[in-house]
Every structure is written in C-alpha cells, then in structure tokens.
N, C-alpha and C positions, 0 to 999 in steps of 0.2 A: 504494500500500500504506500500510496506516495502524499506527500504535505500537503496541502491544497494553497497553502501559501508559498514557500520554496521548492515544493518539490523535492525534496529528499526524501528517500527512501525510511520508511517509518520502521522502526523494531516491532516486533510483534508486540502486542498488547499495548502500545507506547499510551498515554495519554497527551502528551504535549511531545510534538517535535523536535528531536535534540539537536537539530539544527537552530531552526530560529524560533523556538518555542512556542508555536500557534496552538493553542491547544485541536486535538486532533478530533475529526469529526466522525461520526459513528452514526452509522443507519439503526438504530434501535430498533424501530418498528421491523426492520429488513433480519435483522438476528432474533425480532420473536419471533416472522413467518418461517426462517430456517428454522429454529428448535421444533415449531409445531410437527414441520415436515419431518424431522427426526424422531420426534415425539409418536406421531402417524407410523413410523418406519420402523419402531422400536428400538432404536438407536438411543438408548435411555442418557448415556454417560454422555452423550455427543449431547442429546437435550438439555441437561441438567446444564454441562457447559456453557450452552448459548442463556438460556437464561438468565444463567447469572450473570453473564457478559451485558445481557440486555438489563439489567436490572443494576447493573453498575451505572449503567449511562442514563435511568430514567427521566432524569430529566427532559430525556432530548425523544422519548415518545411522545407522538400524537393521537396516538388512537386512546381511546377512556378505558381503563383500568385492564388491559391486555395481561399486566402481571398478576392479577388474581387468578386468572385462568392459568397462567404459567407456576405459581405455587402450589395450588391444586395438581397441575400436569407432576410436576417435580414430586410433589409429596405421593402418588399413584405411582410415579416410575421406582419413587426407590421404597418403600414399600414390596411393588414385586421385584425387586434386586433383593428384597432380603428372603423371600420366601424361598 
C-alpha cells in the first residue's frame, strides 16, 4: 500500500506514514465486507483478523453500527473454534 500523500511504500499495519507522517487511510467499511466474506467462507481467524483491523479504525466507518454485527460474527466464530 502506498501514502496517498508521498507515496511511499507503507509497512504493513503502519498507521501514519514513516515517511512524511500522513496519517494512513483505511477503507473500514471495505475490511468489514472482506471479514463478512470470510466470515461467509469460514475462514474464522482471517474474520476475527479483519475485524478487529476494522474496529481499530472505527472511526472512519460509514455504515451504522456494522461492528455489532461483526462482534456477534467474532463471538459465533470463536465459540465454534472452541468446540
């Protein structure tokens, strides 16, 4: 992923560009429709992952309360991880 302000190449997870410090931007809404689809796929640990990645960044969701549904999701997926 790259800075939307300089263009350097961002670290994974970065929050702010270690280049010139933009803070980094994040499709939130975009990582809860991928968890659902993982969620959907049974791909629970890949779900759980996005999640919280999307719930890191909540602020920057637009849809109304998509993480209640994503807690719910997370708490059923590990749940059946423990059975």
């Amino acid at each position: 992923m790259k800075c939307s302000r300089c263009g350097a190449t961002l670290f994974a997870g970065a929050r702010f560009c270690q280049e010139c410090g933009a803070p980094v931007e994040v499709d939130a809404d975009g990582l809860v429709d991928q968890a659902d689809q993982a969620f959907d796929d049974k791909d629970y640990g890949q779900a759980i992952e996005l999640y919280a990645k999307a719930l890191s960044h909540s602020g920057q969701l637009k849809r109304k309360n998509p993480l209640t549904v994503a807690y719910n999701r997370i708490t059923a997926s590990i749940s059946y991880m423990n059975t």
